[in-house]
C-alpha positions as CSV (number, residue, x, y, z in Angstrom):
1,X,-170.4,255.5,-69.5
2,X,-170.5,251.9,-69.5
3,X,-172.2,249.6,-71.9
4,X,-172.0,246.2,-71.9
5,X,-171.5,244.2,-75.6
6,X,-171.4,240.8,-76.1
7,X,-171.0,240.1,-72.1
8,X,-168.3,242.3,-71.6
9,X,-168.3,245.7,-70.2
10,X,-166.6,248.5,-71.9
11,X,-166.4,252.4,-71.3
12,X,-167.8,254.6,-73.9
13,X,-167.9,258.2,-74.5
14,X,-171.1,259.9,-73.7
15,X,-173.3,260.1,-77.1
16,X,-171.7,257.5,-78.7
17,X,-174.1,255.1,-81.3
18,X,-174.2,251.9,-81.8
19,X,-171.7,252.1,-84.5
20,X,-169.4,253.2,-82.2
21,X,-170.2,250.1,-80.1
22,X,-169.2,248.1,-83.0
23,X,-166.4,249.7,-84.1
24,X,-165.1,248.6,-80.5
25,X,-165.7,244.8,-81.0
26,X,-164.4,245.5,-85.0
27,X,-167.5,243.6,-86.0
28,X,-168.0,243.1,-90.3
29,X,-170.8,242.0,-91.7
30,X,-172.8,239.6,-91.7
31,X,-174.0,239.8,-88.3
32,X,-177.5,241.1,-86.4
33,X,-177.5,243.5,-83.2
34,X,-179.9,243.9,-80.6
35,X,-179.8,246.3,-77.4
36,X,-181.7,245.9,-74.3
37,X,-183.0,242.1,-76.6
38,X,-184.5,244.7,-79.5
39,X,-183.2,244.2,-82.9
40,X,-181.4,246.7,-84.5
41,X,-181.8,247.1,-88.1
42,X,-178.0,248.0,-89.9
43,X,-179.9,251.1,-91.4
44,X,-180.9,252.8,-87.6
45,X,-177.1,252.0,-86.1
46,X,-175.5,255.3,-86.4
47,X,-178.4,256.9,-85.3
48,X,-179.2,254.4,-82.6
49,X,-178.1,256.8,-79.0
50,X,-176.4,254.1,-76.0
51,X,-177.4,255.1,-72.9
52,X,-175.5,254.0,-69.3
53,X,-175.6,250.1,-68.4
54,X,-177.3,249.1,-72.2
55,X,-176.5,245.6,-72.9
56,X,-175.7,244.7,-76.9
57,X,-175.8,241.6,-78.7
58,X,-173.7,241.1,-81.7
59,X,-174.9,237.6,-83.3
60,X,-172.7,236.2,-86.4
61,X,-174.0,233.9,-88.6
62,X,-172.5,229.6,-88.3
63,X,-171.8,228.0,-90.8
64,X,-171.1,224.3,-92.0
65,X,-172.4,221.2,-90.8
């Protein structure tokens, strides 16, 4: 099914999570995730479903000044 994360589309398998959606963009911490513009807490993403066409946001942290 496809998903779309961080504006680009990628296949995943059927039931995957959002951690598997992560593991794809190899994202480490600190960052915040949203699907379909809802934020994700880290505690709910392996047992967050994706479902066909969802769009995910991976937001890191800038810093500096």
């Amino acid at each position: 099914m496809k998903i779309t994360l961080n504006q680009i589309t990628h296949e995943v398998q059927p039931g995957a999570t959002l951690t598997d959606a992560l593991t794809l963009l190899q994202a480490r911490p600190p960052f915040a995730v949203a699907v379909n513009l809802q934020f994700v807490p880290n505690t709910r993403y392996a047992q967050t479903p994706l479902r066909p066409d969802d769009n995910i946001e991976v937001i890191f942290p800038v810093t500096g000044g």
